[in-house]
C-alpha positions, 0 to 999 in steps of 0.5 A: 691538404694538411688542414684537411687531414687534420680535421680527419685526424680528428674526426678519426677518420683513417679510411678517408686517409686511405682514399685521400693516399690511394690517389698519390703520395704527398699524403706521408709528407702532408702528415709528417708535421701533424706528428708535431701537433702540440695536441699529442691526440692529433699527433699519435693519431698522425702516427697511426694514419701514416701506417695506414697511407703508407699501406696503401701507397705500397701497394703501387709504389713501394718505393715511394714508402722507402723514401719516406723511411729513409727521410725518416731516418735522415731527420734523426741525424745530427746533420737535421738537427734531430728534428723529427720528435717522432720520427721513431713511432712514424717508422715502427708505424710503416715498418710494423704494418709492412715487414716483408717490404721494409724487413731491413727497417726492423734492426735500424729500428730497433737500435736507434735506442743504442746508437744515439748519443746520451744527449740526443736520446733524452727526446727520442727514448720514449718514442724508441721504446714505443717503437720496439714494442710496435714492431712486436713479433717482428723484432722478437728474435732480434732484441739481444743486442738491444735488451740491456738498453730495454731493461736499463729503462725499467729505473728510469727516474721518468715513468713514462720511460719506464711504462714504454720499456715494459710495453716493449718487453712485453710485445717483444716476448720478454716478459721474464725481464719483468718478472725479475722486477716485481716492484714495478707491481706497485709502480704508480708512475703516469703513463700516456698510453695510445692504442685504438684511436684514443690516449688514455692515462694509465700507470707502470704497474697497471701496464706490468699486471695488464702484461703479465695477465693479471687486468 
């Protein structure tokens, strides 16, 4: 089954997924070490692909979603080992597509950036940033508590950190964080940037412009 998903996975081929996940719920954990791949194509694409299962294994078995979620979770823990690189993406992805089902995911979500250790978070902050942007509108009225770790992110010395955090900000409704911030305008840091099927490369400032409306 996972090599058969890989290759959907290539072929961009979600709504094969959605079938293959209509007809039982080893699909999440077949994609789980996809998110893995040393291709990171394939590996945002796994991201995205357990969204769109996990919809459809909601719709009959909501509580096999939780599970996964809750597995999720687990392999972010010390006791794992902290193995799971993108467990934060995998579960913004299932929470982000579901919220009425999973609105008790948002905040856990959204904390995971406060509430590792420093030297645990060195894999995941990235992916945390992600996360909460993911989860946009949903998390909107929930960022208090988590905006000065957000905002911290904007002098990162690693713009991919820095790209994340004003992708965030943005979908969470914060541009005015940014605008306090007008150097990051010129800001030619790389980001890796995943949306619609595809990873592009772009940079800080064209992420800043491109939320603030300015292209």
């Amino acid at each position: 089954m996972r090599r058969k998903l890989r290759q959907l996975l290539v072929e961009r081929d979600f709504d094969e997924i959605a079938r293959l996940a209509e007809r039982g719920t080893r699909v999440l954990g077949d994609l789980l070490p996809l998110t893995y791949e040393p291709d990171p194509l394939i590996a945002w694409r796994a991201v995205e692909a357990t969204g769109v299962a996990g919809v459809r294994i909601a719709e009959r078995n909501p509580a096999a979603v939780r599970e996964h979620l809750r597995r999720l979770y687990w392999l972010l823990s010390e006791e794992s080992g902290g193995i799971c690189w993108r467990a934060p993406e995998v579960m913004a992805e299932l929470v982000g597509r579901m919220p009425g089902l999973y609105d008790d995911y948002v905040p856990i979500v959204l904390h995971l950036i406060v509430e590792m250790a420093e030297e645990d978070l060195g894999h995941f902050r990235v992916g945390s940033l992600w996360a909460i942007g993911r989860l946009g509108e949903v998390a909107a009225g929930q960022m208090s508590s988590v905006l000065p770790a957000v905002v911290a992110a904007l002098d990162h010395s690693d713009p991919q950190v820095r790209g994340m955090a004003v992708w965030a900000l943005a979908r969470t409704g914060r541009l005015d964080r940014l605008e306090e911030h007008p150097h990051l305008l010129s800001d030619a840091g790389p980001v890796d940037f995943y949306e619609d099927g595809l990873l592009s490369r772009t940079s800080v400032g064209a992420l800043v412009r491109r939320s603030l409306g300015g292209g």
